[in-house]
matplotlib code that plots the C-alpha trace (Angstrom):
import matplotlib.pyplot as plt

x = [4.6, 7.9, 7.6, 10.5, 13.7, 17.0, 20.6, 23.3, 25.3, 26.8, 25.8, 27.6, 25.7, 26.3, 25.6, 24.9, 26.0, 24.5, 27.4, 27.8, 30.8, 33.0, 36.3, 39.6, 42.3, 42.7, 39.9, 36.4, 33.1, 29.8, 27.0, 23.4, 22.0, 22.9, 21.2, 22.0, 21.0, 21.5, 23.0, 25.8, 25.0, 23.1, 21.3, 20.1, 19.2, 17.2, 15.3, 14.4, 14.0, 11.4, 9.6, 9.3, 8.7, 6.0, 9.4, 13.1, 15.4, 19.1, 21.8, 24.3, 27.5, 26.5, 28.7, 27.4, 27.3, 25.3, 25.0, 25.2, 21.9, 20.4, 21.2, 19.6, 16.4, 16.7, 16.1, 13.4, 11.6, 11.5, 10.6, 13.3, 13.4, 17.0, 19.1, 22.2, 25.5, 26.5, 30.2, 32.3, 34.1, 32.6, 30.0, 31.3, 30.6, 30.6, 30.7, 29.0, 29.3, 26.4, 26.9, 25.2, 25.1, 24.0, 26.7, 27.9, 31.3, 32.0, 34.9, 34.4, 35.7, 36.3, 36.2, 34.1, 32.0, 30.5, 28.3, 30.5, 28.8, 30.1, 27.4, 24.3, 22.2, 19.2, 20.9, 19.2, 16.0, 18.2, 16.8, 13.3, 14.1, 12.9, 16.1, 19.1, 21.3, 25.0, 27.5, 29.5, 30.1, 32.4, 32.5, 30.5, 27.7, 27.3, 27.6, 24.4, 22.6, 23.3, 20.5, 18.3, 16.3, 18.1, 21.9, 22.9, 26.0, 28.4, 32.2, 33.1, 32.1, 35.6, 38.2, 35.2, 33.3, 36.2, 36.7, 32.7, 33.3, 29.2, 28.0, 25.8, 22.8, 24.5, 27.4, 27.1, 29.4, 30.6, 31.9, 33.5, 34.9, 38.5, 37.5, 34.5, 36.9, 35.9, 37.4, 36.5, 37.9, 38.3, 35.3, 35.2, 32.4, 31.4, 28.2, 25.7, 24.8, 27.3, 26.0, 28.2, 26.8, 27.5, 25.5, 24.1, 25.6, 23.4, 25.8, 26.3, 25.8, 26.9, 25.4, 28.1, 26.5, 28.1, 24.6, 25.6, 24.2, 24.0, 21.4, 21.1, 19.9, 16.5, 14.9, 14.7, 11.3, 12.4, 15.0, 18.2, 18.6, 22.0, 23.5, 23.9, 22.1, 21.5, 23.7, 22.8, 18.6, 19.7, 21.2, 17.9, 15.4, 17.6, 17.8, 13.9, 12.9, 15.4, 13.7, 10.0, 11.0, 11.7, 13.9, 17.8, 16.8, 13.3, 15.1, 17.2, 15.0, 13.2, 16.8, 17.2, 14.3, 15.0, 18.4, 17.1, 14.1, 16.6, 18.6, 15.7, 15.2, 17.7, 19.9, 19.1, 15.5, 14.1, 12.6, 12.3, 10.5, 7.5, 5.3, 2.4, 4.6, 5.3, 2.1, 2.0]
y = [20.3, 20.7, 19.9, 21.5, 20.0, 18.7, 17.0, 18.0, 14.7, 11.9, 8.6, 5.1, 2.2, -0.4, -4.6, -5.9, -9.5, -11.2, -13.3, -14.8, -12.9, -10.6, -12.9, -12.6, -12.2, -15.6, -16.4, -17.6, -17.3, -18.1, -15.0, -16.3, -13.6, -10.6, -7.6, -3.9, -0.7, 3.1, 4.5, 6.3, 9.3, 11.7, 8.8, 7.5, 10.7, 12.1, 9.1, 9.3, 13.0, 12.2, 9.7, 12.5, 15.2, 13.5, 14.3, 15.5, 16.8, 15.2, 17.8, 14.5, 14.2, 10.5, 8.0, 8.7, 5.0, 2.3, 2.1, 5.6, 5.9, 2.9, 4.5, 7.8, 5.6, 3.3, 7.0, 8.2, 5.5, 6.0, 8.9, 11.4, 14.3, 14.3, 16.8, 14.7, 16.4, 13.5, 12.2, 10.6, 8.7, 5.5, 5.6, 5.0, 1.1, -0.6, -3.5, -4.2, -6.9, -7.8, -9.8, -11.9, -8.8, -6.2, -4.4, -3.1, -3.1, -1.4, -1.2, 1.5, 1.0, 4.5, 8.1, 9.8, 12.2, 15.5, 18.2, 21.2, 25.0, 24.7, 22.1, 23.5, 22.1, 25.1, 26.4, 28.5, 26.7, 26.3, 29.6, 28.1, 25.4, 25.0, 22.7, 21.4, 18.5, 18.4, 15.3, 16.3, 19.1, 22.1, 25.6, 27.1, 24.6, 25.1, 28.9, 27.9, 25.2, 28.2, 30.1, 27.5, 28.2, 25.6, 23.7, 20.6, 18.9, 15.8, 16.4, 14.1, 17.4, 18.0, 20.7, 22.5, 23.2, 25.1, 26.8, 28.2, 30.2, 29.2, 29.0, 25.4, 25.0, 21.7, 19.8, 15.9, 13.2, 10.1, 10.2, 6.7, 7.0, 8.8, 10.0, 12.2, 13.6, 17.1, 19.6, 23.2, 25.4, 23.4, 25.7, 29.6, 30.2, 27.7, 25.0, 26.5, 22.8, 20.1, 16.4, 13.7, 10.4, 6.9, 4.3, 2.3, 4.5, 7.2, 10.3, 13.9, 17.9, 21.1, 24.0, 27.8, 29.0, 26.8, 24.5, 21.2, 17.8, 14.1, 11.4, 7.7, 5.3, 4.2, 0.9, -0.4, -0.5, -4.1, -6.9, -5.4, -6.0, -3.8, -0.5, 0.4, 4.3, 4.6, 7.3, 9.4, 8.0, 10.3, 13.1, 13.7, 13.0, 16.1, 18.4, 17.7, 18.5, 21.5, 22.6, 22.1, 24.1, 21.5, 22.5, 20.4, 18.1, 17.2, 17.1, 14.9, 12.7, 12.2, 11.9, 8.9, 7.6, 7.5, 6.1, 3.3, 2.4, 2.0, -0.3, -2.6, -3.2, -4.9, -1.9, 1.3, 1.5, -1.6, 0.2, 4.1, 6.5, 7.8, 11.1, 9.4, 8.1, 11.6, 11.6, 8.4]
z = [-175.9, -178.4, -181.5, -183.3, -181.7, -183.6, -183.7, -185.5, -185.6, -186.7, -188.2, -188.1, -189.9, -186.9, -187.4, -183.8, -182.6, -180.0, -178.1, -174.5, -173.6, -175.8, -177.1, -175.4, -178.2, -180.0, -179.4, -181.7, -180.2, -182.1, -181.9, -181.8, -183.4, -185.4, -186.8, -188.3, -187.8, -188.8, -185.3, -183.9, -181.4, -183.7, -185.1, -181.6, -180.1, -183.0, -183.1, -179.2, -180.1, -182.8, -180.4, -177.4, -179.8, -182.4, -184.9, -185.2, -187.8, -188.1, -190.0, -190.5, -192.8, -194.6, -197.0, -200.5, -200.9, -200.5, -196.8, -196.6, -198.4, -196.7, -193.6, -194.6, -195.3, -192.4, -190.2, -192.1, -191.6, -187.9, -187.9, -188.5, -191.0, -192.2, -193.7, -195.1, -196.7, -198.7, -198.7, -201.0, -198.2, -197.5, -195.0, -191.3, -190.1, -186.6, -185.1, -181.5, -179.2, -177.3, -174.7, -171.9, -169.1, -170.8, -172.3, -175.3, -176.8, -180.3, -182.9, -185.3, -189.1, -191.0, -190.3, -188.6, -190.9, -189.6, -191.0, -191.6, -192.0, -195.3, -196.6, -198.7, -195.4, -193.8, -191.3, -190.9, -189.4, -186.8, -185.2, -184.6, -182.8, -179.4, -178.6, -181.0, -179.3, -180.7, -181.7, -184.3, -186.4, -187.1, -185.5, -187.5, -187.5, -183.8, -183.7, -186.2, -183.4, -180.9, -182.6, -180.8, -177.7, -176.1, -177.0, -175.6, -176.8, -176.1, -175.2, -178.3, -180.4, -179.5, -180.3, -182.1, -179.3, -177.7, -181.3, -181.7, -178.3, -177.8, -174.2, -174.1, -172.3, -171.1, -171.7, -171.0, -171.0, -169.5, -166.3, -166.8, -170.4, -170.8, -174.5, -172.9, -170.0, -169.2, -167.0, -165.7, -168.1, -171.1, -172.7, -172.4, -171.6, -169.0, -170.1, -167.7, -166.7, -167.0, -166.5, -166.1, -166.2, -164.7, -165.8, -163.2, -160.8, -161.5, -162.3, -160.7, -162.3, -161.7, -162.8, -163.3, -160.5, -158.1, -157.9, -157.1, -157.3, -157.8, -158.7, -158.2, -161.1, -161.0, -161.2, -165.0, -166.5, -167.8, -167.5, -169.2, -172.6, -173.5, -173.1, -176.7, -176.7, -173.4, -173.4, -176.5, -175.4, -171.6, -173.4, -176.2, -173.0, -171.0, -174.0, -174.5, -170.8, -170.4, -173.7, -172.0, -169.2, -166.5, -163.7, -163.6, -161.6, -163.5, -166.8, -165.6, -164.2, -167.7, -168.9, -166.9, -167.9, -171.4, -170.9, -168.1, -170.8, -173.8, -171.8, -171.6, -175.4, -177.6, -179.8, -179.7, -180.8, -179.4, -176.0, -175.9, -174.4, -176.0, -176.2, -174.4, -171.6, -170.8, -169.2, -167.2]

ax = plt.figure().add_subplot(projection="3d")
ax.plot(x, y, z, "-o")
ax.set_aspect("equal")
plt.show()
């Protein structure tokens, strides 16, 4: 079993509304519920991470600010061991639409804030990690998460992925979302296993040696609650079973598990997959 896994990544402090349907412009609707939480992609897939893994650490750029340092607390508390470079830009906010079938809709407030090689964070425990999965960050700090075993990033990493000249372990990203568009040759060199996913659809992979495949979405654990983290919840669950030696297509099954089981819980932490459901 892993127990020395990781995300370098970002954090957004995210308040939730629970609404019928998302408002056309104009217009007011009422939200019957409402509730915060420390998120964003790093934040969701160390915690899923920590619960596959009996812990994670998060390398995270956070607001030195009030919500900055609730938000460092807020991920402590379940379960993560954080490593924050503290900002002085205010720490980056969110609002998300919940609505009646199941999905999520966000508007972010403030930039995005990254850990950068150049903060006073231990790198260097980087290079006994079984597995390190990657959100945000600069060049450096992934030529530091490529002393892992095992690196599995995002395409919203960005321009810096192309720039650290590392070869991931996997490259996900949303099939359906223009901002996560990725093409062949857009990294040098090629992920070894790039994942794109689909939702409900399922998704599709394709591995550098010309291995190629697809996968349909299986049936949820639970009625659906919302989509917030499935994503980042499918991309932890693949870098944990790619670290624990699973072939693609095993890893990716867990990966969909952990996506379809966060679906079923309202926000990103209220149904995950756990370290004794590995067994079941």
């Amino acid at each position: 079993m892993l127990h020395n896994v990781a995300v370098v990544g970002h954090v957004e402090w995210v308040e939730f509304l629970r609404v019928a349907r998302v408002p056309v412009a104009g217009e007011i609707v009422h939200a019957s519920h409402s509730f915060v939480e420390a998120a964003g992609g790093g934040g969701v897939a160390a915690v899923q991470l920590a619960r596959l893994a009996g812990g994670a650490t998060l390398y995270a750029a956070l607001g030195d600010d009030e919500l900055g340092h609730r938000a460092a607390r807020e991920l402590e508390r379940l379960g993560v061991r954080l490593h924050p470079a503290w900002r002085a830009q205010p720490q980056r906010r969110a609002v998300t639409f919940l609505d009646d079938v199941g999905e999520r809709t966000i508007t972010v407030l403030g930039e995005r804030l990254a850990p950068a090689s150049s903060d006073a964070l231990p790198w260097d425990e980087l290079t006994a990690c079984d597995a390190v999965y990657a959100t945000a960050g600069d060049a450096d700090a992934l030529r530091a998460a490529r002393r892992a075993r095992v690196l599995v990033a995002t395409t919203r990493v960005g321009p810096a992925l192309a720039e650290s000249g590392v070869q991931l372990d996997a490259l996900v990203h949303s099939a359906s979302d223009p901002s996560e568009r990725y093409a062949k040759g857009d990294l040098d060199p090629e992920p070894r296993l790039v994942v794109s996913t689909a939702g409900a659809a399922g998704g599709a992979y394709a591995g550098a040696g010309g291995k190629t495949g697809a996968w349909r979405a299986s049936a949820l654990p639970g009625p659906r609650a919302d989509a917030y983290g499935a994503g980042d919840s499918f991309a932890a669950g693949l870098t944990f079973g790619l670290a624990a030696g699973l072939g693609v297509e095993a890893a990716i099954e867990l990966a969909a598990r952990c996506g379809g089981t966060c679906v079923t819980g309202t926000g990103p932490y209220g149904a995950e997959l756990e370290r004794a459901d590995l067994t079941a």
